[in-house]
C-alpha positions, 0 to 999 in steps of 0.5 A: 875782953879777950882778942876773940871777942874783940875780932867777933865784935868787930866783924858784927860792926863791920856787917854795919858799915857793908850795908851802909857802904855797899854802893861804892863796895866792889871789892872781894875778899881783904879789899872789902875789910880795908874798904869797910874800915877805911870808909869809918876812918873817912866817915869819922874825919868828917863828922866826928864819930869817934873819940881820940882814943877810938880813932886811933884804935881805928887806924891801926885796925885799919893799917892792918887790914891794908897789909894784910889786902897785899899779903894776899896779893892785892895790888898797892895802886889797887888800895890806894883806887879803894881807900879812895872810893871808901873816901868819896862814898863816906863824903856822900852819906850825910853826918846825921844818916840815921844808919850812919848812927848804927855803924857808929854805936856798933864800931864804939862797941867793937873797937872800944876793946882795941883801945884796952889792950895792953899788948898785941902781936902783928904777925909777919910771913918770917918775922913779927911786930911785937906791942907793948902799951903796959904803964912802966916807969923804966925803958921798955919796948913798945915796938919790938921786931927781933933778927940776928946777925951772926950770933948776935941778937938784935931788935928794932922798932921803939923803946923807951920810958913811960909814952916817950918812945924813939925809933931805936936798934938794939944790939947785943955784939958776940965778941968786942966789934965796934961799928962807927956807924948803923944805918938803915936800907930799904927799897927807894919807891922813886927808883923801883916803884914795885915792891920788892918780894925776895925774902931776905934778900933786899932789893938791889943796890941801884935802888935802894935809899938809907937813912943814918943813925943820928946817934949810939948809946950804952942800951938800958938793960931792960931792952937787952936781949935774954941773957945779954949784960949788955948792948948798943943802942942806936936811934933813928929820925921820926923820917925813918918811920915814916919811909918803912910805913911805905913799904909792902909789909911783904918786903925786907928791909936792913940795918947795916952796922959799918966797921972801921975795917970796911967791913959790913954787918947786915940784919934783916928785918921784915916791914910787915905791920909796922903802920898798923903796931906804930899806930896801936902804940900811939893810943898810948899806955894803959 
């Protein structure tokens, strides 16, 4: 089945779920999308509708329709007010609704195409999020988002063998520098609620937070860039995940690679939808 055909499956499944929904729905244009898809992943905490695998199809069909409700300029409290209102209508529809059982039939049929596709790509304004669920036996990306400092190439995202995949920045130096350490900066939401929509510019100082690498390798050449013999491999905690999935996917956030000189390297990166690949990559391999 080809991504066509699963967005046309999936756009069918979703006239379903509107009927089914409809009471609670008075969202226009991307809102309705999230509120349709957050209403099944409700429904289907409740009742369970949907096998693992389908669920975790769900969720990251669901991530990506949240980032792309804010790339269109719904506000984030907004999001939170529909995923709410999607919460409490799929709490009001009985598990055994006979319509309830049509959403369920429709959403296996659209979102079992999700659940077999290899790779996906999740498009950002400057920069994309690039996933890999293809079985290997040596470390690959699973989660890739490229940059470049300089002349220097380097990727962000997960890597590893087989399903154990960690948090990892990958850089390929032009010349001989040796940074002592790479953290990452993003915008801290207890110290500047909004998010910050200023391209590559990251939000300022005064209210940023960062989180240090816990530890530097020599890169598996199979997660070097094209061309590069060799690279760095720097990786992060699960809690770095976990704070990037908070941002607006709109918004930049950094590494910073620090020199023994003082001297600071800084790669941008765009948060985009890193929920909605992080959660696609955790369907597992296939």
């Amino acid at each position: 089945m080809t991504i066509r055909q699963i967005a046309l499956k999936t756009q069918a499944a979703l006239l379903a779920v509107a009927t089914l929904a409809a009471p609670a729905s008075a969202f226009a244009g991307p809102a309705d999308t999230y509120y349709e898809r957050a209403f099944v992943v409700a429904a289907n905490t409740r009742c369970g509708l949907f096998q693992p695998d389908l669920a975790r199809a769900l969720a990251a069909a669901t991530a990506q329709a949240r980032g792309a409700a804010l790339r269109a300029g719904v506000a984030a409290a907004d999001l939170t007010d529909v995923a709410w209102r999607a919460d409490a209508r799929a709490g009001a529809v009985a598990c055994a609704d006979p319509q309830l059982a049509v959403v369920k039939d429709r959403v296996d049929g659209a979102f079992a195409g999700w659940t077999r596709l290899p790779r996906m790509t999740f498009p950002g304004d400057r920069y994309d999020w690039i996933a890999n669920r293809a079985a290997y036996e040596r470390p690959i990306w699973r989660l890739q988002q490229a940059s470049m400092v300089g002349s220097s190439p380097v990727s962000f995202g997960y890597a590893g063998e087989g399903e154990d995949a960690a948090l990892t920045a990958v850089v390929s130096w032009y010349g001989n520098p040796r940074p002592t350490s790479a953290r990452l900066v993003f915008r801290d939401p207890a110290k500047a609620p909004r998010p910050w929509l200023a391209g590559d510019r990251l939000v300022p100082a005064a209210a940023r937070a960062s989180l240090w690498s816990s530890g530097v390798s020599a890169a598996a050449p199979t997660l070097l860039a094209k061309d590069k013999r060799a690279g760095d491999a720097w990786t992060f905690s699960p809690a770095a995940a976990e704070a990037l999935e908070q941002l607006d996917p709109r918004e930049t956030f950094a590494l910073e690679f620090h020199f023994r000189d003082g001297s600071v390297a800084t790669v941008p990166f765009e948060a985009g939808d890193f929920a909605a690949g992080r959660a696609f990559i955790a369907m597992g391999t296939v």
